[in-house]
N, C-alpha and C positions, 0 to 999 in steps of 0.2 A: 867656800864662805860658810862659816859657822852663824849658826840662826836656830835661837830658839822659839818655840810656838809657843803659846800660854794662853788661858783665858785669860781676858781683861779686868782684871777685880777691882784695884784701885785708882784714885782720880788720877794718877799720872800714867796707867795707862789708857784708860779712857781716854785722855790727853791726847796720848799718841796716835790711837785709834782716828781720833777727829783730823787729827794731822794728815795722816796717809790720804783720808778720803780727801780731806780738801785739799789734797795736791792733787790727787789723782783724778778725781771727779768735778771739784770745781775749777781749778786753775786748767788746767792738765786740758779734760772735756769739754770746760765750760759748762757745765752743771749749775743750776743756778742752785744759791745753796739753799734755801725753803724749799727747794725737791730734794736735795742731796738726805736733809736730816730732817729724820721723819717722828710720827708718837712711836712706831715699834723699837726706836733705839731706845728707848730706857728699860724696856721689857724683854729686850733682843740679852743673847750671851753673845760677844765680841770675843772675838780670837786675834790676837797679837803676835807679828813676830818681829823679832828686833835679832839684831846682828851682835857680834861681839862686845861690840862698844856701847851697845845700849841703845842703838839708834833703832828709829821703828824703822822696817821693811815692806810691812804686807797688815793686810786688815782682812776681815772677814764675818758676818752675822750670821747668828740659826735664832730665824723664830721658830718657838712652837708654842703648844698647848691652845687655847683659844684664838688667837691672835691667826696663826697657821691654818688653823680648822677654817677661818673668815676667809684667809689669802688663796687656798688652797683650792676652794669649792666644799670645802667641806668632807675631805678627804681623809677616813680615819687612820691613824699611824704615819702622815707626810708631816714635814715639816720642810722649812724653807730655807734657801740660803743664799743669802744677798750679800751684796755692796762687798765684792770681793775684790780690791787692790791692791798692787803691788807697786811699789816706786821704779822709777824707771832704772834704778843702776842693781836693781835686782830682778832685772826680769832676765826670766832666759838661764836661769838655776834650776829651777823645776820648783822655786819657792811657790808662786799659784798655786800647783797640784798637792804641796805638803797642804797648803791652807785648807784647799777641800776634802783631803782625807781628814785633816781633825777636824772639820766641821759636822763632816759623816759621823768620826766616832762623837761625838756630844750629843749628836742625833740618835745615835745609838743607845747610849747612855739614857734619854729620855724617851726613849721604848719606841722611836719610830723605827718605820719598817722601809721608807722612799723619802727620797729628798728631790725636793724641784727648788726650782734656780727656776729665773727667767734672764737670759744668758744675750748680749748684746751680738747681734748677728757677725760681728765681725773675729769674736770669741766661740764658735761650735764648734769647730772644728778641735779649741782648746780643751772641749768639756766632754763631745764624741769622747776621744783619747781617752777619759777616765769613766767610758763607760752611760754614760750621759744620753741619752736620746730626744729628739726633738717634737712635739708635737704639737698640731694646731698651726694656724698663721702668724705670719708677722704682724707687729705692731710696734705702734711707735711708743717711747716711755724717754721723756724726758725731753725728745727730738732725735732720740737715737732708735734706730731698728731694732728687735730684738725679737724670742720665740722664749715660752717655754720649753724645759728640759726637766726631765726626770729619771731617776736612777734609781731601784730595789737595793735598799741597805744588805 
């Protein structure tokens, strides 16, 4: 399956971007969507990938700079990386793991040094795999279980 990644620039990928989540999160989860879309999405970079045909596939957010500094503890050079989905007829490609290597490099790109996720417990095992480590308790976000994770860029 051919799939390209790209940051989200224009309103029709943004578009797309909202698509995926609210397959994936709202309908999909059950997310209600006043959780799903938050104020970091206008200040967030969104990473898109769409298939051949144009269709979206996968979504994916990096906060940083102030915003991260807040989510993080206050953590200098981390930045964050959320609301990562994939539609269900692309899962099981390794598309996921493309999404968070380019979230990694745009993290990179904006001088951080770690990336934390807070990774829905039923996905560690997906994030371990690329490195990922878990720390701290469970909690709940949303009504679903999850942990922080964090990875040395």
């Amino acid at each position: 399956m051919a799939v390209a990644i790209r940051v989200a620039e224009s309103e029709d990928d943004l578009t797309a971007v909202w698509a995926v989540r609210r397959a994936v999160f709202v309908e999909e989860q059950e997310i209600p969507a006043e959780l799903e879309y938050d104020e970091y999405d206008a200040t967030s970079l969104h990473v898109l990938a769409v298939g051949e045909d144009g269709a979206p596939l996968g979504t994916a957010r990096l906060i940083s700079g102030a915003e991260a500094l807040t989510l993080t503890g206050g953590i200098a050079g981390r930045v964050l990386l959320g609301r990562l989905a994939v539609v269900p007829a692309a899962r099981g490609t390794g598309l996921g793991a493309r999404l968070v290597r380019a979230v990694e490099d745009l993290g990179r790109e904006h001088g951080a040094t770690e990336l934390e996720l807070h990774a829905q417990v039923q996905a560690l095992g997906f994030y371990e795999r690329l490195g990922y480590a878990a720390h701290g308790p469970e909690y709940d976000d949303a009504g679903i279980p999850h942990r922080t994770m964090t990875r040395v860029l």
